[in-house]
C-alpha positions in Angstrom: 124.8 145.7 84.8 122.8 142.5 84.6 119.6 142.5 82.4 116.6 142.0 84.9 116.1 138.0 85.5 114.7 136.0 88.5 116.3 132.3 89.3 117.1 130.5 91.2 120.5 130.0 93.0 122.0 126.0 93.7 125.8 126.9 94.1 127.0 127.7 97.6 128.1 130.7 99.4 131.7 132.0 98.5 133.3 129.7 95.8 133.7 130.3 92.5 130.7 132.9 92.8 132.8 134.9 94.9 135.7 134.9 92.8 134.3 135.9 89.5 132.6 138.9 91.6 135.4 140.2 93.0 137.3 139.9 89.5 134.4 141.7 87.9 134.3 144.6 90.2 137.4 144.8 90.2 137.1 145.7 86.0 134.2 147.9 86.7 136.0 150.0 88.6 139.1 149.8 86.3 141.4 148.7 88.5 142.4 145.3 88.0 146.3 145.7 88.8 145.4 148.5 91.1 142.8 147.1 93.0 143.9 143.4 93.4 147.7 145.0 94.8 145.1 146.7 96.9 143.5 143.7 98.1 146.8 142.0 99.6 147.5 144.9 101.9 143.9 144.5 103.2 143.5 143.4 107.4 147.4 143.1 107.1 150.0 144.4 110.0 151.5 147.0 107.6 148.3 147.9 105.4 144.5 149.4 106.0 142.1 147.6 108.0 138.7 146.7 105.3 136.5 149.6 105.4 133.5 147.1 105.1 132.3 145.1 107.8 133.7 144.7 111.7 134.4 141.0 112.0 138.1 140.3 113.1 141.0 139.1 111.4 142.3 135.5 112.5 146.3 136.2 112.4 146.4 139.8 110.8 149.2 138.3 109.1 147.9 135.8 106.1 148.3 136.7 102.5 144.4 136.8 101.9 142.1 138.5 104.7 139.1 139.9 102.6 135.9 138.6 101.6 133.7 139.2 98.5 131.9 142.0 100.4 135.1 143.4 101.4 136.8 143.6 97.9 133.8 145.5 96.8 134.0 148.3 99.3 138.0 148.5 98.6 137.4 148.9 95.0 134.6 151.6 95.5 137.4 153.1 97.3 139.9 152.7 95.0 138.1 153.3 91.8 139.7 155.1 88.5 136.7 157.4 88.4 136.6 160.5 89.6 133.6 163.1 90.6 134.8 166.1 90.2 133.5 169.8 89.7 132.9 169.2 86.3 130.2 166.8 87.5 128.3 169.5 89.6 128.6 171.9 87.1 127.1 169.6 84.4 123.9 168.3 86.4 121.8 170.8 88.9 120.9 168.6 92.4 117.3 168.6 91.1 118.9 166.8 87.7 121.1 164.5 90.0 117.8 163.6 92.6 116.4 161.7 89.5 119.3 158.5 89.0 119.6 156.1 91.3 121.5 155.7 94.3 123.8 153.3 92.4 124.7 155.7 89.6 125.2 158.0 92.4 127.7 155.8 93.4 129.2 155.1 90.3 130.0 158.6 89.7 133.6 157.9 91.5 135.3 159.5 94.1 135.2 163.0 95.1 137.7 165.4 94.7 137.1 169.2 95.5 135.6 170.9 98.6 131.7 172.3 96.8 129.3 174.6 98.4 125.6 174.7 97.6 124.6 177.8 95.5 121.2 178.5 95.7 120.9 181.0 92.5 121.8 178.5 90.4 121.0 174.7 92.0 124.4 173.7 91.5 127.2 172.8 94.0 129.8 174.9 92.8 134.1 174.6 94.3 135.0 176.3 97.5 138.3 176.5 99.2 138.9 174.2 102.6 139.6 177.8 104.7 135.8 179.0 103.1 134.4 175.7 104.1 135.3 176.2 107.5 134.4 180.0 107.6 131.0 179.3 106.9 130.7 176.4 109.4 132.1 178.2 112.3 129.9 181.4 111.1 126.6 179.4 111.1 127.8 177.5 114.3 128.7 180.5 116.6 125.5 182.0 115.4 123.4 179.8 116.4 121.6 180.9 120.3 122.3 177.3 121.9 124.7 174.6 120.7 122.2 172.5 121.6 120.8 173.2 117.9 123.9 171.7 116.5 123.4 168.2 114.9 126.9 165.8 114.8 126.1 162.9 113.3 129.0 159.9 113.0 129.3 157.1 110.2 130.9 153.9 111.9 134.3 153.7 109.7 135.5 156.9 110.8 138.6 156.0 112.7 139.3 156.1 116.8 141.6 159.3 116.3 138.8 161.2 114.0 136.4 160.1 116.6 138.0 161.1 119.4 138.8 164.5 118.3 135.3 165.4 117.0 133.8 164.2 120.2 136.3 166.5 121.9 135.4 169.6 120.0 131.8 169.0 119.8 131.6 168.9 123.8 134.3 171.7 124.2 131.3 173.3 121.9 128.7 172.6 124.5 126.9 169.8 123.0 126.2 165.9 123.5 124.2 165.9 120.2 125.7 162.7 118.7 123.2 160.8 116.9 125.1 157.6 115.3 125.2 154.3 113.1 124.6 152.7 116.3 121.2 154.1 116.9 120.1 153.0 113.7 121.4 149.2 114.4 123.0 147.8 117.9 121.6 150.4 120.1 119.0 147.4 121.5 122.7 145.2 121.9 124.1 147.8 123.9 120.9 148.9 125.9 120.4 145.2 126.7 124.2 144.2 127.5 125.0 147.3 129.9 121.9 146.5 132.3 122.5 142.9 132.2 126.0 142.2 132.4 127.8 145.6 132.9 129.1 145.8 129.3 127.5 147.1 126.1 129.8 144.6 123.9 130.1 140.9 123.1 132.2 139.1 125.4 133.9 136.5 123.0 136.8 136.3 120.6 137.7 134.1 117.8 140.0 131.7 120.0 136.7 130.6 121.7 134.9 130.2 118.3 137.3 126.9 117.8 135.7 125.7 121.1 132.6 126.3 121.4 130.1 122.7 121.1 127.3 124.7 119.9 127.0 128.2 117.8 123.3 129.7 118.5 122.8 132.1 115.0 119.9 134.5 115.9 118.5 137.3 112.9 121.7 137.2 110.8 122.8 136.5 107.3 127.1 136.3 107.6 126.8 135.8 103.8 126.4 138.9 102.3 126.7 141.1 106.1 130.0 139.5 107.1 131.2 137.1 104.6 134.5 136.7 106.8 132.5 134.9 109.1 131.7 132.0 107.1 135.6 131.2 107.7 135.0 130.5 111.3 131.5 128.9 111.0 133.1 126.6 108.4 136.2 125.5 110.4 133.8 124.8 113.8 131.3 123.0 111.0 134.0 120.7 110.3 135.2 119.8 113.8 131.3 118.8 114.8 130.0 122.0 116.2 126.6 122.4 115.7 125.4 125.7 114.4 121.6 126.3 115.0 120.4 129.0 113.3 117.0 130.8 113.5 115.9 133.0 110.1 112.5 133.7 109.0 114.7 133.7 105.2 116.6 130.8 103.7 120.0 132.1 103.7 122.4 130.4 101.6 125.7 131.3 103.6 124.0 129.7 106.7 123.6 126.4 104.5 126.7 125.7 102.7 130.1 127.6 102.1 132.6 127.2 99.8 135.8 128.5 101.0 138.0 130.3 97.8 141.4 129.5 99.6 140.5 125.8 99.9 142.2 124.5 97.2 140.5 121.0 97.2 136.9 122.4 98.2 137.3 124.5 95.0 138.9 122.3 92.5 136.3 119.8 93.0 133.3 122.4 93.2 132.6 121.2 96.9 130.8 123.1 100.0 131.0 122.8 103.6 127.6 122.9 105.5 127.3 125.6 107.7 123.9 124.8 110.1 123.0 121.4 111.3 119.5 122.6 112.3 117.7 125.7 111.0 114.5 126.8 112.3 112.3 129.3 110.1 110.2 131.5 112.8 108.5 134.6 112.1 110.1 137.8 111.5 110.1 139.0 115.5 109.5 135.5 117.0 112.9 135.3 118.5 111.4 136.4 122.1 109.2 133.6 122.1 111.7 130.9 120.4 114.2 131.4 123.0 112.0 131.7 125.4 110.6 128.4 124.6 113.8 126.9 124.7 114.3 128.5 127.9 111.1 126.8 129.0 112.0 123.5 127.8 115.5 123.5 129.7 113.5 124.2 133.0 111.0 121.9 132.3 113.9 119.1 131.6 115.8 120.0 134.4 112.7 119.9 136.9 112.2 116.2 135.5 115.7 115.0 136.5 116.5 116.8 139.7 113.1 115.2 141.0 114.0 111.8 139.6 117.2 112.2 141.5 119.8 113.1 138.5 122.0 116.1 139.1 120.9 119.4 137.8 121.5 120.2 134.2 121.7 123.7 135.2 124.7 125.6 136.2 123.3 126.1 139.9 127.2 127.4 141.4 127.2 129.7 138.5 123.9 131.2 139.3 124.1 131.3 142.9 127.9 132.9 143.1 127.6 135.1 139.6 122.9 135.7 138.8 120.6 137.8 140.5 116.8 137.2 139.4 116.9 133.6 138.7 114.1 132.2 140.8 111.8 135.1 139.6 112.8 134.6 136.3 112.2 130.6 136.3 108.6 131.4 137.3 107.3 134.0 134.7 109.2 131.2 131.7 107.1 128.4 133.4 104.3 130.4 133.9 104.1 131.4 129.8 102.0 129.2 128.1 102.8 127.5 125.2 100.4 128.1 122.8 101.3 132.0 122.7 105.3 130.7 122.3 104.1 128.8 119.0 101.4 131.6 118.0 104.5 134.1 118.5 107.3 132.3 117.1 106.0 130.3 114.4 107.6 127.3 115.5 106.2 124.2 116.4 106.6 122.8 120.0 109.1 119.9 118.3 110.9 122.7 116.8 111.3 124.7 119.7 112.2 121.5 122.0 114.4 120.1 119.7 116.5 123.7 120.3 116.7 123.9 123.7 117.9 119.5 123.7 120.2 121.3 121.4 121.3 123.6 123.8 121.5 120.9 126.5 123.8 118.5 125.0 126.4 121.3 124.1 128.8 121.9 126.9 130.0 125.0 125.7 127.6 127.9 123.5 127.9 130.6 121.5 125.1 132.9 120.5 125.4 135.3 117.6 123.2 137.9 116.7 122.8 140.7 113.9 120.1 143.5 112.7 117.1 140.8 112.3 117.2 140.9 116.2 118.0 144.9 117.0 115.5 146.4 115.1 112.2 144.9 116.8 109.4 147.4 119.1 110.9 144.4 121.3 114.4 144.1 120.7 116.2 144.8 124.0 113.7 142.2 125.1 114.8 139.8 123.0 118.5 140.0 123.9 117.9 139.8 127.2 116.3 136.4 126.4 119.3 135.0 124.4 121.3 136.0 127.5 119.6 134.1 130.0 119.7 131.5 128.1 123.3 131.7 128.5 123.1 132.1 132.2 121.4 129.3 132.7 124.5 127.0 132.3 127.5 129.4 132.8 128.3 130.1 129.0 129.4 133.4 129.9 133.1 134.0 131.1 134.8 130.9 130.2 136.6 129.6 126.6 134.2 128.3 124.1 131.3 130.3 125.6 129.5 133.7 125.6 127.6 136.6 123.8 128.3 137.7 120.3 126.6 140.7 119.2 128.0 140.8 115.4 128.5 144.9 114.9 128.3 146.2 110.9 130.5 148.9 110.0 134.4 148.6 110.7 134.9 151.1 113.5 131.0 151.7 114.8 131.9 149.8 118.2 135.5 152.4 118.3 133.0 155.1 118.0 131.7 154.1 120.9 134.7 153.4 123.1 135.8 157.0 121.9 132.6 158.0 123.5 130.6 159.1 120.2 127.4 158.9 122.4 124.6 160.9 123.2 124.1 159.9 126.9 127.9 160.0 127.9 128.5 158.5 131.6 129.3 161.1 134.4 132.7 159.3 135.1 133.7 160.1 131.5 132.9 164.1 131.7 134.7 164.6 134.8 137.5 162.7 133.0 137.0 165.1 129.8 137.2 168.1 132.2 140.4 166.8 133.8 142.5 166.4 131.0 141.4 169.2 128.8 140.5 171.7 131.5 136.8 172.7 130.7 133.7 172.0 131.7 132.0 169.2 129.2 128.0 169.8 128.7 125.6 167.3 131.1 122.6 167.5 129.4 121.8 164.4 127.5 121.9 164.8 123.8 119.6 163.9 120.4 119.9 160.3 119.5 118.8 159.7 115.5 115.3 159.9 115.8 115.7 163.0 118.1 117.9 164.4 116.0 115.7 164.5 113.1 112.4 165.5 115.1 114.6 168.4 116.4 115.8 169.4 113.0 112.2 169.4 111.6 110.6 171.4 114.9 112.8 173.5 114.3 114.8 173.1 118.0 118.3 172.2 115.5 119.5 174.4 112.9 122.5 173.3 111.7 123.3 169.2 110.9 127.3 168.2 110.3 127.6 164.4 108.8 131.2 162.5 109.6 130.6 160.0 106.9 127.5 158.2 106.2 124.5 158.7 104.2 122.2 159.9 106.8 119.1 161.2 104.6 118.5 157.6 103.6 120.1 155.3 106.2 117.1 156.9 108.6 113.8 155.9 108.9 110.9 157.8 107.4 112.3 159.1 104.7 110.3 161.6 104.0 110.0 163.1 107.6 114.2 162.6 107.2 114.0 164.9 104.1 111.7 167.7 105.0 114.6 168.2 109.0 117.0 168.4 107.1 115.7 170.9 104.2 115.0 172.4 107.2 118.4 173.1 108.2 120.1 176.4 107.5 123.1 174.1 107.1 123.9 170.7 106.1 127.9 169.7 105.8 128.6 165.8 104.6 132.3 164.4 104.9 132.5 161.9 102.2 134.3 159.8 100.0 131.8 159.9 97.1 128.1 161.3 96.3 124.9 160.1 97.6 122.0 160.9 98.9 122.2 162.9 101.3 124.4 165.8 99.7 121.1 166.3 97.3 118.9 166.7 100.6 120.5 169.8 102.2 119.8 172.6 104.3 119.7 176.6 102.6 123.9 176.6 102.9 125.2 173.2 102.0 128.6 171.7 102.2 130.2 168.5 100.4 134.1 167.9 101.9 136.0 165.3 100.8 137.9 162.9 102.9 141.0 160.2 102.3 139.6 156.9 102.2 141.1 153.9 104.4 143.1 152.6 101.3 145.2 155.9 101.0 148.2 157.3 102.5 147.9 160.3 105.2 150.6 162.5 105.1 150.7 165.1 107.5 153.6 167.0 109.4 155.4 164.0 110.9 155.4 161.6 107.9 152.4 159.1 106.6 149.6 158.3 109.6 148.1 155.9 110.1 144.9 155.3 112.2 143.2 153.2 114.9 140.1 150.8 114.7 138.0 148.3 117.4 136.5 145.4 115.6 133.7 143.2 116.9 135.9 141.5 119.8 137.4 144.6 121.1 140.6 144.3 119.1 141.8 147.5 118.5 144.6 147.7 115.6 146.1 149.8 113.5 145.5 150.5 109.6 147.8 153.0 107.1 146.7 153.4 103.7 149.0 152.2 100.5 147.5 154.5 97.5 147.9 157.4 96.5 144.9 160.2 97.4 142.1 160.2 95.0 143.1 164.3 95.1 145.6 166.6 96.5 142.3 168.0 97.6 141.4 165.7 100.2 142.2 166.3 104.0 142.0 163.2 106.4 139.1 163.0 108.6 140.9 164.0 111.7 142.1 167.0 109.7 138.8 168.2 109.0 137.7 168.2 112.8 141.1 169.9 114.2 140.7 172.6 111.4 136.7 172.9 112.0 137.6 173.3 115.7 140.6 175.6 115.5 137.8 177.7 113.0 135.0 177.6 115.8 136.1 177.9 118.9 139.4 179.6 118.0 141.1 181.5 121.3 138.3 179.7 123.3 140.0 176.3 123.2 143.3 175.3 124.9 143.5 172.4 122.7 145.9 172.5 120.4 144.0 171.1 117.3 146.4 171.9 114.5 149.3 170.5 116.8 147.7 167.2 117.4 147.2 165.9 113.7 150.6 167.0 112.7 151.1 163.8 114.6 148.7 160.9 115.2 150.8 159.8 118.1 150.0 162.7 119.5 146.0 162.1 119.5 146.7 158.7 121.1 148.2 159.7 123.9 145.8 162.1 124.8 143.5 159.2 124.3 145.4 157.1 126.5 145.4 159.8 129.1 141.4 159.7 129.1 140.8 156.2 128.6 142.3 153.4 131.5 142.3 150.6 128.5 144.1 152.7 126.5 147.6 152.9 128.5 150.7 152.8 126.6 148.2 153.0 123.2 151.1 153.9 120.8 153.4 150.9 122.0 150.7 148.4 122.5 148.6 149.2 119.2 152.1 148.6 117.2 152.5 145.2 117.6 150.7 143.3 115.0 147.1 142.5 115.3 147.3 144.9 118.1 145.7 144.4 121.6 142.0 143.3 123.3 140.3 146.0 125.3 139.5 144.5 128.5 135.7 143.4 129.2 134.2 142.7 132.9 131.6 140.5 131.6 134.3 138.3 129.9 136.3 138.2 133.1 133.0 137.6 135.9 133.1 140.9 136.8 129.6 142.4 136.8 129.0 146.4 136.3 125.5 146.4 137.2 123.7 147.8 140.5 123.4 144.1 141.7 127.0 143.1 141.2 126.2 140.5 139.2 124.5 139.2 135.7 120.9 139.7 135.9 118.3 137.3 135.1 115.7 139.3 133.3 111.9 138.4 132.9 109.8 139.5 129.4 106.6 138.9 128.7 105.7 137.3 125.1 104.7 140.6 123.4 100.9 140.1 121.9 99.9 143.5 121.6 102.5 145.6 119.3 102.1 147.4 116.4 102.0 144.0 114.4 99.1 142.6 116.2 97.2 146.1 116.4 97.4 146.6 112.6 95.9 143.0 111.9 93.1 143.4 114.4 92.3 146.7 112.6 92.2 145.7 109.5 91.1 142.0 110.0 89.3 141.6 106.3 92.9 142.5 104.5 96.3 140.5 104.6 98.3 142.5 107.2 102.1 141.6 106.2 105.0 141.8 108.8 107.9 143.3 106.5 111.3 143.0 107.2 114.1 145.8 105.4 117.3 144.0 104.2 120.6 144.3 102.6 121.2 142.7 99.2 124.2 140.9 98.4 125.3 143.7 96.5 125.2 146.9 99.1 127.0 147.6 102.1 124.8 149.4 104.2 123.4 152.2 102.2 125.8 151.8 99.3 124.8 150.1 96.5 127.5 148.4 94.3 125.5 147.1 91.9 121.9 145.6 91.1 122.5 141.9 91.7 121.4 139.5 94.6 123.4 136.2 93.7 122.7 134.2 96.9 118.7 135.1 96.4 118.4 134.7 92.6 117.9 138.7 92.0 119.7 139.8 89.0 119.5 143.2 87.6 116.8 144.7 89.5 116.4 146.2 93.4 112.2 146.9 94.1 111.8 143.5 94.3 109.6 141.6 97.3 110.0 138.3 99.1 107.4 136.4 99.7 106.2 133.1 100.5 104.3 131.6 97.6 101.1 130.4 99.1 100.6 134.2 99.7 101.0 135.0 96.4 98.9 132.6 95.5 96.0 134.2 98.3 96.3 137.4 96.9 95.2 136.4 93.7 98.5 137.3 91.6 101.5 135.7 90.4 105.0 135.9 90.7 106.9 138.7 88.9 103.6 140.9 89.4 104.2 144.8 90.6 102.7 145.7 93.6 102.5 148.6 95.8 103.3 148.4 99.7 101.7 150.9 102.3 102.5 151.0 105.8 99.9 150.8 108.8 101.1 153.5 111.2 99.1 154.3 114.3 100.2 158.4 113.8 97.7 158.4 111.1 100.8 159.4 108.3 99.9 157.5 104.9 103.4 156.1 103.9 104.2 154.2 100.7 106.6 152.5 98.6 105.6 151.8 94.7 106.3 149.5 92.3 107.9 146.4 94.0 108.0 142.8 91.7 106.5 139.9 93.7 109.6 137.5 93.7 108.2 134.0 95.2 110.9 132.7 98.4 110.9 130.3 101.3 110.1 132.6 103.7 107.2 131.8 106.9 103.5 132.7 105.5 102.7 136.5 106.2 106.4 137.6 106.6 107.9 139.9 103.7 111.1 141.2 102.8 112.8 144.0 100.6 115.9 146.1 100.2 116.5 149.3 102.2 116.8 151.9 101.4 114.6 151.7 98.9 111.6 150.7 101.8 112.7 152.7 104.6 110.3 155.7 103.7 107.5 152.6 105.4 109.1 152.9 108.7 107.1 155.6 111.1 109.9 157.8 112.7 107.4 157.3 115.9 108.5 153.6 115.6 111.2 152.5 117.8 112.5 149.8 119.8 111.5 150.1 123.8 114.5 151.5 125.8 116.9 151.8 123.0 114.9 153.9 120.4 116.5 151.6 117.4 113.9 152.5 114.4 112.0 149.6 114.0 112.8 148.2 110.6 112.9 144.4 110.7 109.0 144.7 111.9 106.8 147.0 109.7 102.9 146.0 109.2 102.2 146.3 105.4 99.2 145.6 103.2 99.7 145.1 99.9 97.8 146.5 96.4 98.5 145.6 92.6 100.5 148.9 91.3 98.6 151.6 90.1 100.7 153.5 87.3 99.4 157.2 88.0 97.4 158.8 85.4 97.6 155.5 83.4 101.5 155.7 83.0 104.0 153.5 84.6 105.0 155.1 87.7 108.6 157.2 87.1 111.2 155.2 88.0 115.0 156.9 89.3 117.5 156.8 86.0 120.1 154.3 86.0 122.1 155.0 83.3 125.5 153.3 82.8 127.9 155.7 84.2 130.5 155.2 80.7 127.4 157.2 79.1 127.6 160.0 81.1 131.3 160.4 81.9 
C-alpha cells in the first residue's frame, strides 16, 4: 500500500510504469510464477479471453495480448488467497461493512456456498442443493414473477447468458436490469433509432486506415489500456487523433508501448493526440455541434464560390433522411450558446471541424464521459451526423465506435439480456422452446431498484457484479434491497453488495475466466463478443480456486431445473453437461449464429454481421437518420446554478482510477494522476481552489443539488489541484455515487447520470469535533 502522497506524474502512459505494476501485483497476490504463466494464455486461441475490459485482440495469436489493467484483473482472479468460511465466521456483516471496499477485495477468492443467518449476523456454509431450495422456495412463492429482480454483470459468458435469459422468461419475467443501463444504454438508444444497430460499426482493420480518430469522453489509459496499441500505431503513420476531455489524460498524450524494445530501452513515448480540446464536463453536444456548424458554414462558402461540395451529397441523398431539416436547426444555433455550452472557444471549435474536413476517412470513439449525461443520447446523435455528413459510415477507415467496458456486456446483449426484448425475438423464443415468453416490458436498473424499495419486487438474484454500489444513489440502492426478502450474489470474491442483503441472503461462488470447467463431456470452454462484434472462444488453464465452485452456466441450469422443475421442457442439466450443446440451441435462435460451434473454433473466431456497417439501414425510414438537438440550457446543471446563484455550483463528474476496474478496487494508487495511497480525493482546477478560499490538500465535504428535495452527501474528500476547465470537478466512484439522485437519468435511455452531478462544496465538518470515521483498511497479511 502506498503511504498517502500527491505529485505529479511526467513519465508516459504504459512503459516502464506499467511493467513494474504488473510485476507488483503480481507479488501481492503471491503469484509470481502462477500469475505471469497465467498472463501468456491471456486473449490467446487456446486460453481465456481477459476478464477486464472489451477491446479486441489484433491476431489472437501473439505471445503478449494483455495490458496493465488486464494483468490486474487476471491476478485478482488468480490470487493465493482464499475467503473462506472461516472468514464469515470470524467477522459478523456489521464487523465486515466497516473496511473498505479494497480490503474487501483483498480478502481472496471465495470458496463455499454461505447463507445469511439472521440470529447470529454471520454468513454461515450451505450446500449447493440448499441454495437452490431456498431460491426456488422464495421464487415460486412469490404472487407474480414480475417481483423477481435478475440482474447481469457484463463478463458473464454468451452460454451463462443465454441460459439465464431462457429460464428467467420461461419464468415469466423480462426483469433484466444490466451493466448496460448503468453505462452504454444512451449508445444503444441512440445507434438503433439512427442507424438500425445498437453497436459500433468498425473493426480494428479500419483503425490502420482511418486519416482522422475523433476521441469523445474517454480515457483508453486506465479504461482500455489495449487501445493505446492501435492509437499508437495510427499516431505513427500520421493519423490525427483529436480528442475532447474536460481532464488531462496522460494515455491520450503520450504512450510508451512495453513490447517496443527500442521505445523502452531508450525511455521514449509516442504521442497519442495531435490536438486536444478541454470542454466542459457535458459540452460535447455543443462542441460537435459547432463543428457541425462550421462544416456547413464552409461548405456554403465554396459551393457558392463555384468549388464542389465538401459534403458527401450522393451519400446523403441515396443512404440520409433528415438532412435539410437538420442543416437548418445547426445554422440556426447561435454561437454564443455553443461557446457558453462547450467551453470552447470559436477557434477551438473551428479548428475541429477544418480537422474533420481535411481527413478523408474518420473515426469517432466514445466512452462513459459521453453516456452518462441528462443529454447523452443527444449527444451521440450529434457525433453521428457528423459522420453522415461525409459518408464515414460503411466504408474502410471510417465509422462509429462506441468503446463498451466489461468483456462480454455487448454478448449480454446479443444473448438478449434486455429488459425491452423485440417481438421478433419472443416469437423466436416460443418457437424453439415451445412456450409462451412474457411481453410485458421489464425493470431496467433504476426500475429495478424503485420496485425493490416500493415494495412491487421481493426477491433480487445478481449474475456477477456488485450491484449495491455500482448503482446510483446509494443509499436509496441500500434501503430496495434490505428490502428484499431475498438477495442471491454469484461471485468470484466479497464486496459490497453481499453485506447489503435482503432477510434470506445468498453468496455462490462461481469459476473465474482463468479456470478450467469440467463438466460431463470434458473441460468447457465459453463464448464472448468484444467491442467489434467478434465473438470467440475462451477456456480456462488453472486449477478452481475450490472443488466448491460450479460454473456460471451450472448455477442457472441447476436454479432452473430447482424452479420450474416438471414445468420446463428444457433440459437444463442435459445442456451444460455439454457447452456445445448450449450453442446450438443458440444458433437455432439466433440467424448470426449458424454453424456457432464450427465457426467460433477457428481462432480469433468470427464477426457478427452489422447492417449499419454494410448500408443497410434498420430504421422506419430505411435509411440513417439525420437527427436535430437543441443545445440544452436548461438541465439540472443550469437549474441548480440559477438557484443558488450566491454559491459556487460545481458540475462533478464520477471516474475510475487507474487502479479499479469498474467497482473493484485493486489498490489505492492513481499513477497517471499523481494519487498515491489515498481514494476521497477531488479534482479541481486551481483557480477554484484558489476562489474558495482554501488550498490544496484541504478536506472538504460535497453535497449534491437534487430537485426531489433528498439532502445527499459525500464527506471528507482532499482538494487535489488538476488541469481540468474552471467549475468542473472530478472523483472516484463508487466512493461519490451516493451524490447521484436515482430520479436522475439520461432522456430516452434512463442511463443514471453520473458524468453530470451539480455540487457545492463546504470545508469538512468532523462531527462532534472528531474526524469523521473513515472505512478500515487494514493490510489483509494482518488479518489472514
Amino acid at each position: 500500500m502506498s503511504k498517502q502522497t500527491i505529485r505529479k506524474y511526467d513519465g508516459p502512459a504504459g512503459g516502464w510504469g506499467a511493467l513494474k505494476s504488473v510485476a507488483r501485483t503480481l507479488i501481492e497476490q503471491d503469484i509470481e510464477i502462477k500469475g505471469a504463466k497465467t498472463l501468456l494464455r491471456a486473449n490467446q486461441p487456446d486460453g481465456f479471453d481477459c476478464p477486464g475490459c472489451a477491446w479486441p485482440d489484433r491476431d489472437h495469436t501473439s505471445t503478449f495480448e494483455f495490458c496493465e489493467n488486464g494483468a490486474k484483473a487476471v491476478a485478482a482472479e488468480a490470487t493465493k488467497f482464499r475467503a473462506g468460511p472461516e472468514l464469515f465466521a470470524r467477522y459478523s456483516v456489521a464487523q465486515l461493512r466497516e473496511y473498505s471496499d479494497h480490503w474487501l477485495e483483498g480478502q481472496g477468492r471465495l470458496t463455499t456456498p454461505m447463507r445469511y443467518d439472521a440470529a447470529t449476523d454471520h454468513y454461515v456454509p450451505t450446500s449447493w442443493d440448499d441454495a437452490f431450495a431456498l431460491i426456488a422456495a422464495h421464487l415460486n412463492a412469490l404472487a407474480s414473477p414480475d417481483e423477481a429482480i435478475f440482474y447481469t454483470s457484463g463478463r458473464t459468458s454468451n452460454e451463462a447468458a443465454f441460459l439465464y435469459q431462457l429460464f428467467v422468461r420461461e419464468y415469466g419475467t423480462n426483469n433484466f436490469p444490466d451493466c448496460s443501463n448503468m453505462c452504454h444504454e444512451s449508445s444503444g438508444t441512440a445507434l438503433k433509432k439512427q442507424i438500425g444497430v445498437g453497436k459500433g460499426t468498425v473493426s480494428l482493420h479500419d483503425f490502420e486506415q482511418a486519416d482522422a480518430i475523433f476521441i469523445f469522453g474517454q480515457n483508453p489509459g486506465t479504461n482500455h489500456p489495449r487501445m493505446l496499441g492501435e492509437l499508437r500505431e495510427a499516431a505513427k503513420r500520421g493519423c490525427r487523433i483529436v480528442s475532447f476531455n474536460p481532464l488531462r489524460e496522460r494515455g491520450l498524450e503520450r504512450f510508451a508501448d512495453p513490447q517496443d524494445k527500442l521505445e523502452m530501452a531508450t525511455y521514449g513515448s509516442t504521442r497519442i493526440s495531435s490536438d486536444y480540446f478541454q470542454l466542459k464536463i457535458g459540452g460535447d453536444l455543443a462542441a460537435v455541434k459547432g463543428m457541425i456548424k462550421h462544416v456547413l458554414e464552409r461548405d456554403l462558402e465554396v459551393t457558392a464560390n463555384g468549388g464542389a461540395s465538401l459534403l458527401d451529397r450522393a451519400f446523403i441523398a441515396e443512404h440520409t433522411a433528415g438532412f435539410d431539416a437538420f442543416a437548418a436547426d445547426v445554422l440556426a444555433e447561435p454561437w454564443e450558446v455553443i461557446l457558453e455550452e462547450s467551453g470552447l472557444d470559436e477557434a477551438q471549435i473551428r479548428r475541429a471541424g477544418e480537422l474533420y474536413l481535411q481527413s478523408e476517412r474518420v473515426i469517432a470513439c466514445w466512452g462513459m464521459g459521453i453516456t452518462q449525461h441528462k443529454h447523452s443520447v443527444a449527444t451521440i446523435n450529434m457525433i453521428v451526423n457528423l459522420l453522415l455528413l461525409r459518408g464515414n459510415l460503411g466504408r474502410p477507415g471510417a465509422g462509429a465506435c462506441p468503446v463498451r467496458g466489461h468483456s462480454n456486456v455487448q454478448g449480454d446483449r446479443t444473448m438478449m439480456i434486455y429488459e425491452k426484448p423485440p417481438a421478433a425475438f419472443l416469437d423466436r423464443l416460443r418457437d424453439v422452446f415451445g412456450f409462451e415468453p412474457p411481453r410485458k416490458e421489464g425493470y431496467d436498473t433504476v426500475g429495478a431498484i424503485e420496485a425493490m424499495i416500493d415494495g412491487r419486487a421481493k426477491v433480487f438474484f445478481g449474475m456477477g457484479g456488485n450491484f449495491a454500489i455500482a448503482t446510483p444513489d446509494t443509499e436509496a440502492t441500500a434501503r430496495g434491497l434490505r428490502n428484499c426478502a431475498l438477495t442471491v450474489n454469484v461471485t468470484t470474491k466479497l464486496n459490497r453488495s453481499h453485506l447489503t442483503h435482503g432477510r434470506d441472503a445468498l453468496i455462490l461462488p462461481c469459476l473465474g475466466r482463468t479456470e478450467i470447467d469440467v463438466q460431463a463431456a470434458g473441460p468447457q470452454g465459453v463464448t464472448v463478443e468484444d467491442s467489434m462484434s467478434m465473438v470467440h472462444i475462451s477456456a480456462g488453464i488453472n486449477p478452481p480456486a475450490s472443488d466448491l465452485l460450479l460454473s456460471e452456466p451450472a448455477i442457472v441450469a441447476r436454479l432452473a431445473h430447482a424452479t420450474l422443475g416438471a414445468r420446463s421442457r428444457v433440459p437444463w442439466l442435459w445442456l451444460v453437461e455439454d457447452y456445445d450443446r448450449i450453442r446450438d440451441l443458440i444458433a437455432k435462435t439466433f440467424d448470426d449464429f449458424h454453424d456457432f460451434n464450427a465457426r467460433v473454433r477457428v481462432p480469433g473466431g468470427f464477426r457478427l454481421s452489422n447492417t449499419a456497417r454494410d448500408r443497410k439501414w434498420v430504421t422506419p425510414t430505411g435509411k440513417a437518420n439525420f437527427i436535430a438537438a437543441a443545445v440544452p440550457t436548461d438541465n439540472p446543471i443550469h437549474r441548480a446554478r440559477r438557484m443558488h446563484g450566491t454559491q459556487p455550483v460545481f458540475t462533478l463528474a464520477t471516474t475510475r482510477s487507474h487502479d479499479q476496474y469498474n467497482t473493484t478496487v485493486y489498490g489505492l494508487d492513481d499513477r497517471y494522476r499523481g494519487v498515491f495511497g489515498e481514494r476521497r480525493v477531488l479534482f479541481i482546477n486551481p483557480e477554484d481552489i484558489d476562489a474558495l478560499g482554501m488550498k490544496p490538500g484541504d478536506w472538504v465535504d460535497l453535497e449534491s443539488l437534487c430537485e426531489d428535495g433528498v439532502r445527499r452527501q459525500a464527506k471528507r474528500f482532499m482538494l487535489v489541484a488538476y488541469d481540468i476547465p474552471r467549475g468542473c470537478l472530478a472523483a472516484y466512484y463508487p466512493e461519490t455515487n451516493p451524490l447521484v439522485p436515482l430520479s436522475s437519468f439520461a432522456d430516452e435511455s434512463r442511463t443514471p447520470t453520473s458524468k453530470s452531478v451539480p455540487v457545492v462544496l463546504a470545508p469538512h465538518a468532523p462531527e462532534a469535533g472528531a474526524q469523521a470515521p473513515r472505512q478500515r483498511d487494514i493490510p489483509a497479511a494482518v488479518v489472514r
